[in-house]
N, C-alpha and C positions, 0 to 999 in steps of 0.2 A: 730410471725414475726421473721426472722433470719438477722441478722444484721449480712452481710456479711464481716465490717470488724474482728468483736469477734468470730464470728461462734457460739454467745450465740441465743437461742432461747426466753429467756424470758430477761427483763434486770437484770443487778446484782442491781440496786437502783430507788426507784419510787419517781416521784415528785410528794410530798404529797401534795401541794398548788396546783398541775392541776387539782384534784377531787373534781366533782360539790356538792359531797356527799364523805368529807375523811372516815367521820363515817361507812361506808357502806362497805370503805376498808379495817378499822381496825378488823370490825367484821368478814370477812374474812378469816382474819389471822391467827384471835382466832380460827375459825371454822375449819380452816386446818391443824391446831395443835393439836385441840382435837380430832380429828378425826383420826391423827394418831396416837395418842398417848392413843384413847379411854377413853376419860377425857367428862365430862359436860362446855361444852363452857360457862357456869352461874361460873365455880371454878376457870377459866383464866381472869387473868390482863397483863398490858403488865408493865416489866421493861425497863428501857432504857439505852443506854451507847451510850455517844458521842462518835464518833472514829475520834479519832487525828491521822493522818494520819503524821510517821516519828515524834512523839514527841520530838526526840533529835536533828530534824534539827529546826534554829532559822527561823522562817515565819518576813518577812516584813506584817504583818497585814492588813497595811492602803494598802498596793499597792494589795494583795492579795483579796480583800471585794471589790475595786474598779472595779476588773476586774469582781468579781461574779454578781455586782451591774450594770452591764454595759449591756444594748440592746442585744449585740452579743454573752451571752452567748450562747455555744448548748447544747440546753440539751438533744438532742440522743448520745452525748459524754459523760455528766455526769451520766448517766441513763447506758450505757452501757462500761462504764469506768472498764478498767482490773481492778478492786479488788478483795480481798476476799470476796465470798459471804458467809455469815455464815449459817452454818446448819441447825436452827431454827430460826425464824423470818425473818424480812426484813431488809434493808436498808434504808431509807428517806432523803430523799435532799431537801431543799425550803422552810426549815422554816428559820424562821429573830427572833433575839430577840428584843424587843423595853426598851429603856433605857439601854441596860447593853451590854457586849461584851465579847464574849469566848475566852480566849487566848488559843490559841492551842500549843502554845509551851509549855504552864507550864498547859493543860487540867483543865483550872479553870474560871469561870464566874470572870467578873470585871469592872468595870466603865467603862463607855462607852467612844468611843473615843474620841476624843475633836473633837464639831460640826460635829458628827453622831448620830443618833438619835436610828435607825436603822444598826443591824449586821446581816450578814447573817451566820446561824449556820453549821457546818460540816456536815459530814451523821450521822445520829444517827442510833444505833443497835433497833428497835423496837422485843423484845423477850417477846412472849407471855410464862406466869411464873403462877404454880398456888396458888391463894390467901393464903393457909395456909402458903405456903412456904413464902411468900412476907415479914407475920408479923413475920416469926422466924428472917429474914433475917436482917428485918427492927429494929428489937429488941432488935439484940446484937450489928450492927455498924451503926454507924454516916452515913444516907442519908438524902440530901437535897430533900424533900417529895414534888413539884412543881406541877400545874396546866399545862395543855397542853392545851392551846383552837383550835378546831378546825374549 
C-alpha cells in the first residue's frame, strides 16, 4: 500500500498490539534477517532499544500519554510518521507499561505517575541480534534483562 502522503510503500513502525498473533510477527523478522544475512533463524534473538525521540527537549509527560491514550489517535500517522527507519530490524508502537513509566527525557523507567496505572511506551528498535553475540554483550555491560509478554 502507498501512503500517498510519505510516498513510503511499507510503514516506517508496526502497531504491535493490532497482531491477532504478534508472535507470528516477530518470527518474521528473525526470518528476514537470517535470510539475509544467511544465519539459522534458531541463532537469532531480538535486542531492543527504546528510542527517545529529541532526548534533550524537556516532554510535558502527563499531557503527552494523555493525548496517546485518547480515542483519536491515528495510527496511519504513527505508523507512517517521517522517522528514521533503521537498517535492520523494526520499529513498534503500542505497547503500555503497567505500574511504572518511561521518562523520555532522561530515557529511564520510573514510578508511575501519580493515579496512572498504565504508560504508554515510545517506539522501541526491535533488532534481531545473534545469541552468541547477546551473552558477550550481556557479560561485560550493565542490562536490565526484562520479560516482554505478548
Amino acid at each position: 500500500m502507498l501512503d500517498v502522503n510519505t510516498k513510503r510503500t511499507s510503514p516506517s513502525a508496526f502497531w504491535l498490539s493490532a497482531f491477532f498473533f504478534p508472535q507470528g510477527f516477530t518470527t518474521a523478522i528473525l526470518q528476514r534477517h537470517a535470510r539475509q544475512h544467511q544465519l539459522p533463524v534458531d541463532s537469532l534473538t531480538f535486542t531492543f532499544q527504546v528510542m527517545s525521540e529529541n532526548k534533550s527537549q524537556d516532554y510535558d509527560d502527563e499531557q503527552e500519554e494523555d493525548s496517546l491514550l485518547t480515542s483519536g489517535t491515528n495510527i496511519r500517522e504513527l505508523a507512517f510518521k517521517d522517522i528514521s527507519v533503521p537498517e535492520e530490524g523494526v520499529l513498534v508502537f503500542g505497547l503500555y507499561l503497567d505500574g511504572a513509566h518511561f521518562n523520555r527525557a532522561k530515557g529511564v523507567l520510573q514510578d508511575s505517575l501519580a493515579g496512572r496505572r498504565f504508560s504508554p511506551m515510545p517506539y522501541i528498535h526491535f533488532l534481531p541480534t545473534e545469541v552468541s553475540h547477546c551473552l558477550k554483550v550481556y557479560s561485560t555491560r550493565w542490562k536490565y534483562i526484562a520479560t516482554e509478554y505478548l
